[in-house]
C-alpha positions as CSV (number, residue, x, y, z in Angstrom):
1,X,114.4,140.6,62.3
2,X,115.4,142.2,65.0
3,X,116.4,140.7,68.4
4,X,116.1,142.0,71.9
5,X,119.0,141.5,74.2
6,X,119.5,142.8,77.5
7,X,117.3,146.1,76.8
8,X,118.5,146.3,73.1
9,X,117.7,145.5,69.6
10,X,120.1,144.1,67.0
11,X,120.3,142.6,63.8
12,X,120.1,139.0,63.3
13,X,123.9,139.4,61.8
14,X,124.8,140.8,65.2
15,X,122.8,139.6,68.3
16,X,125.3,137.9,70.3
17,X,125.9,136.5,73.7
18,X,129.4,135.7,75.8
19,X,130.9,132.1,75.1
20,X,131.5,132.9,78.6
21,X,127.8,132.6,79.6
22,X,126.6,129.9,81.8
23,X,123.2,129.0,79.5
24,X,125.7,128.0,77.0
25,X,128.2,126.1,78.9
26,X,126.1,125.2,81.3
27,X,122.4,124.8,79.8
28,X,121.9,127.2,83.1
29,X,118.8,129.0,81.8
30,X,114.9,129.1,81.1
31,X,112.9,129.9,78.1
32,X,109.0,129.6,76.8
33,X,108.1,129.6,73.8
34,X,104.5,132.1,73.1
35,X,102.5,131.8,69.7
36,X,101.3,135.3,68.5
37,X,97.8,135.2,66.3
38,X,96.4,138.4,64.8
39,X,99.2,140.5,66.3
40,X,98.1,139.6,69.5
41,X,100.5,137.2,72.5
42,X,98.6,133.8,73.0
43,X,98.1,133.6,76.9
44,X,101.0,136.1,77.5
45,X,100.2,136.5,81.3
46,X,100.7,132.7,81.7
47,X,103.3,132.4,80.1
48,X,105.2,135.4,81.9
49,X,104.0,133.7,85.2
50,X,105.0,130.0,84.3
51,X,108.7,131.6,83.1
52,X,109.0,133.4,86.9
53,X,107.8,130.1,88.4
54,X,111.4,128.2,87.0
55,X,113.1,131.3,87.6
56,X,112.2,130.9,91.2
57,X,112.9,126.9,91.3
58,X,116.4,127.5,89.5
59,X,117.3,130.7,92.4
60,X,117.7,132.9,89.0
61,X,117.2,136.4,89.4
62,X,115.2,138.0,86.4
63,X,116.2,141.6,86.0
64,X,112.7,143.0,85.1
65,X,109.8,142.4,86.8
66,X,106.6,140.2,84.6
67,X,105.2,143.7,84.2
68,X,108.0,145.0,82.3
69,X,108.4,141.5,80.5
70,X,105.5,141.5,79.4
71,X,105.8,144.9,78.5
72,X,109.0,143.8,76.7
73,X,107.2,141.1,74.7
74,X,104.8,143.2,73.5
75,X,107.5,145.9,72.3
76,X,109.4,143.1,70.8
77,X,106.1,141.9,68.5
78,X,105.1,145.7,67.6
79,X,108.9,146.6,66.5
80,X,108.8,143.1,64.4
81,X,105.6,144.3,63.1
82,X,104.3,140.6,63.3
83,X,100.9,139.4,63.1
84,X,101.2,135.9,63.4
85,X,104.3,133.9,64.7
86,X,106.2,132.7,67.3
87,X,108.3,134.2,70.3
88,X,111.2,132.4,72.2
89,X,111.7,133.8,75.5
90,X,115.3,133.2,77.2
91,X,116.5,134.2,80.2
92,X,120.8,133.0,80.6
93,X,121.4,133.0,84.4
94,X,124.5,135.5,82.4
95,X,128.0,135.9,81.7
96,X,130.4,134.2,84.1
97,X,133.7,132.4,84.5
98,X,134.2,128.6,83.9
99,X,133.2,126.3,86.8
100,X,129.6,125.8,87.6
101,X,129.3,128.4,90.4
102,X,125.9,130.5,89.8
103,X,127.3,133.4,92.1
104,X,130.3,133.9,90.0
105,X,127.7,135.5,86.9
106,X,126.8,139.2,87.9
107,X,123.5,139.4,85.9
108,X,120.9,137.1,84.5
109,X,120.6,138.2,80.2
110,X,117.1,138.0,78.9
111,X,116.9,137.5,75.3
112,X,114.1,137.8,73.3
113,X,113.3,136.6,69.6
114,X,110.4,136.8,67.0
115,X,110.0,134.8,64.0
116,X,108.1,131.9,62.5
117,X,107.9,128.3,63.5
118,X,105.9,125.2,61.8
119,X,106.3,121.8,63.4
120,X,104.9,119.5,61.1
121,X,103.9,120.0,58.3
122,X,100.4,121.4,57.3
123,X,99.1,117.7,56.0
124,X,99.6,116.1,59.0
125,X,97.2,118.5,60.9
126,X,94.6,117.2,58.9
127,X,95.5,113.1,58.2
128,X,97.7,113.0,61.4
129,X,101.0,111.2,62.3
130,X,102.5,108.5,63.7
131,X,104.3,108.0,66.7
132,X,106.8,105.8,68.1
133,X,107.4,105.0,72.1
134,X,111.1,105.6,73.0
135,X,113.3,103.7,74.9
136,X,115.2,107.0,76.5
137,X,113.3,107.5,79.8
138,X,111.8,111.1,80.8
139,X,114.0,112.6,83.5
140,X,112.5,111.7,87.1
141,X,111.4,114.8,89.2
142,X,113.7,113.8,92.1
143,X,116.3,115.2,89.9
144,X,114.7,117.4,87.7
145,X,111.4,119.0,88.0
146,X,110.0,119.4,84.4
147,X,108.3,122.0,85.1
148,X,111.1,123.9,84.9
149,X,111.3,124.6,81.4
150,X,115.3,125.0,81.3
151,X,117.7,125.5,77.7
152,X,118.6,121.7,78.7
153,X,116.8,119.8,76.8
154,X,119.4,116.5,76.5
155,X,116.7,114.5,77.8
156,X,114.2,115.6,75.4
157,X,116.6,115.2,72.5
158,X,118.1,111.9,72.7
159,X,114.4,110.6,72.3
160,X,113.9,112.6,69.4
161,X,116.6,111.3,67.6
162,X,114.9,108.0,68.3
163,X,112.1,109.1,66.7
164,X,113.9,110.2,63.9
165,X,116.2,107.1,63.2
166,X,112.4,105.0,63.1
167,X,111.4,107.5,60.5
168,X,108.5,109.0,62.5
169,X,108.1,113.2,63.7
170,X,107.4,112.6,67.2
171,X,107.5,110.1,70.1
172,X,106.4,109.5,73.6
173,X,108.5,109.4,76.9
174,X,107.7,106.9,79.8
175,X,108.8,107.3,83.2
176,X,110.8,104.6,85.1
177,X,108.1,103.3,85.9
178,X,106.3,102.4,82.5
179,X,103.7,105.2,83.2
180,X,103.3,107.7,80.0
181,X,104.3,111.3,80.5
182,X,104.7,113.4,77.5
183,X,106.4,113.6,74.3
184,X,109.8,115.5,73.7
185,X,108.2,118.6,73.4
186,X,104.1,118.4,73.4
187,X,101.8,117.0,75.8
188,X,99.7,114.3,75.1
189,X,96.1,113.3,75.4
190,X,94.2,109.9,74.6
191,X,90.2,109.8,74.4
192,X,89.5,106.4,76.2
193,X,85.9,105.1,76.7
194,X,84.7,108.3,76.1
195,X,87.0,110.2,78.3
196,X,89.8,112.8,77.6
197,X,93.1,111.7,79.4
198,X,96.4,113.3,79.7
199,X,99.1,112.3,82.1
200,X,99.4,113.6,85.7
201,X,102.4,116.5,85.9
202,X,103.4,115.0,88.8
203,X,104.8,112.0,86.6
204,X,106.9,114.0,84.6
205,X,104.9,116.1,82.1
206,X,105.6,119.4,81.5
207,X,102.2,121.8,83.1
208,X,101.6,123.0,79.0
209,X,99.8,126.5,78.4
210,X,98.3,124.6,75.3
211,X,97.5,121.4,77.7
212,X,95.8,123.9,80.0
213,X,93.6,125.4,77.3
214,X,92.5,122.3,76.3
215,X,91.1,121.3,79.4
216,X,88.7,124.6,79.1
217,X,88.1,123.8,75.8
218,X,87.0,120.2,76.5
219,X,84.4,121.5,79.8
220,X,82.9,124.0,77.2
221,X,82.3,121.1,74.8
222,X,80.7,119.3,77.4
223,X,83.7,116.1,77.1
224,X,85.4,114.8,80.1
225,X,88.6,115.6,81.1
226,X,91.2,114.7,83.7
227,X,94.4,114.4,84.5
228,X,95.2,110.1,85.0
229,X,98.0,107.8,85.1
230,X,98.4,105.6,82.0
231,X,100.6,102.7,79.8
232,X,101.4,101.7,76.4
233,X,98.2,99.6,76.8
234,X,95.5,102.8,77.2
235,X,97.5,104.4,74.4
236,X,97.2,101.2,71.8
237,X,93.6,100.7,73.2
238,X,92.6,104.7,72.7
239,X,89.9,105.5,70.7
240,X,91.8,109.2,69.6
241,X,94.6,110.7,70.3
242,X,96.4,114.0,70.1
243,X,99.3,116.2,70.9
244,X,99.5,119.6,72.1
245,X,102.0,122.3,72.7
246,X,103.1,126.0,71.8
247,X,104.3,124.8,68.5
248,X,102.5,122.0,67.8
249,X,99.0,122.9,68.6
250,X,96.4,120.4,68.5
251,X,98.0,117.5,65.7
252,X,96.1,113.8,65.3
253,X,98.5,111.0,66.0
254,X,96.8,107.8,64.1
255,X,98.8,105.2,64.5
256,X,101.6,104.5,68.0
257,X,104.0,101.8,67.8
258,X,102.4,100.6,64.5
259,X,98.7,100.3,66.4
260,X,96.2,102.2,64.2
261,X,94.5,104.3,66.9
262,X,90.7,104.3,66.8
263,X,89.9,103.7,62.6
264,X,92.9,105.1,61.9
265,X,91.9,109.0,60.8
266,X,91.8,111.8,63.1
267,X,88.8,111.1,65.9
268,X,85.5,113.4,65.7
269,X,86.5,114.9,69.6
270,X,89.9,115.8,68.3
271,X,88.7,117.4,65.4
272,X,86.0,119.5,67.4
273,X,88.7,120.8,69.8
274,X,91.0,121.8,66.7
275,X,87.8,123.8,65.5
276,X,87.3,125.9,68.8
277,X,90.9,126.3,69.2
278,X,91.2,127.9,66.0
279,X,88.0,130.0,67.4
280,X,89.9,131.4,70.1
281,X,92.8,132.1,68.4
């Protein structure tokens, strides 16, 4: 494996950053993660533009421009000679001295790695999962557009360790107002009376590349799709649901807060989606 860092490649053994770098002390920093299939970057361009997008919101100064990042991504798969797998794209506003003060780092350190990453494991893509509600509320956007995919991810985590202590993968944020938003790292989507239904960014989902490709997926298939505001209620009374991200990719969730969804298996929409997904990747 071989890392890019600032321009370079290093070993595993060796790729290193400052302990004096503000993404570290800080969480002062933006990533994305990028799927490769068949050697090729999964939606590089938006991914490139969605990484300059929190760049601009956080005032952080990339030091190559998207053409030469994308250019760098590309270099980065072709020297890891890999054909399918995953990139994490970081960009550390850079080394600096303690004290939150952006202006005292000199230069923003992109960092760029290529390996392998399975969320779930393979039997759940095809019998699905079960999901839990948590009681840890998604961050609101008047203090923290999530949109900006940043290296904090506090929020995100505390849930998951929710999830985990109930003995379930994954679970689903609300906002402070009860209205769904996402889950601590996929979006989600509920098929109810006969409509496909994900939450409205604006709430506090994260504007997913996978999200986005779903909603061309689901106008090619002919099914209905919107963004809406939604409870726990839609979700218990959905006829499918599913989750969707980077990572994840399309998975079945059958069951939320012990409510079997639908009859309890993976819904015949969901499973048509997976199916041209996997055509277009």
């Amino acid at each position: 494996m071989k890392i890019y860092i600032d321009g370079k490649y290093y070993d595993k053994e060796n790729a290193k950053i400052s302990v004096f770098d503000h993404g570290l002390l800080y969480g002062d920093g933006i990533f994305e993660g990028i799927r490769i299939y068949n050697g090729k970057i999964f939606k590089l361009n938006e991914h490139v533009k969605r990484l300059y997008m929190s760049a601009k919101a956080l005032l952080l100064d990339i030091p190559l421009n998207e053409k030469q990042m994308e250019e760098a991504l590309l270099d980065s798969v072709k020297v890891n000679n890999k054909e399918n797998g995953y990139i994490r794209l970081i960009v550390t506003r850079g080394e600096g001295s303690l004290g939150l003060d952006p202006d005292k780092c000199d230069r923003s350190s992109v960092i760029i790695i290529v390996s392998d990453i399975q969320l779930y494991p393979g039997e759940y893509y095809k019998n699905g999962i079960e999901v839990i509600t948590a009681s840890t509320i998604r961050i609101p956007p008047l203090s923290i557009d999530v949109r900006i995919k940043s290296l904090n991810y506090l929020n995100n985590l505390l849930a998951k360790i929710e999830a985990k202590q109930a003995g379930v993968l994954e679970c689903i944020m609300l906002n402070r107002d009860g209205y769904i938003t996402e889950c601590t790292g996929d979006n989600i989507f509920i098929l109810l009376k006969n409509e496909l239904l994900t939450p409205c960014s604006y709430l506090g989902a994260l504007d997913g590349i996978t999200k986005n490709t779903i909603f061309e997926l689901a106008k090619q298939l002919k099914i209905p799709v919107r963004e809406a505001i939604f409870t726990k209620y839609d979700l218990y009374n959905a006829e499918e649901c599913f989750l969707t991200g980077t990572g994840a990719e399309i998975i079945p969730v059958i069951k939320i807060d012990g409510r079997v969804i639908g009859d309890g298996k993976p819904g015949k929409k969901t499973k048509l989606l997976i199916e041209k997904f996997k055509e277009i990747i």
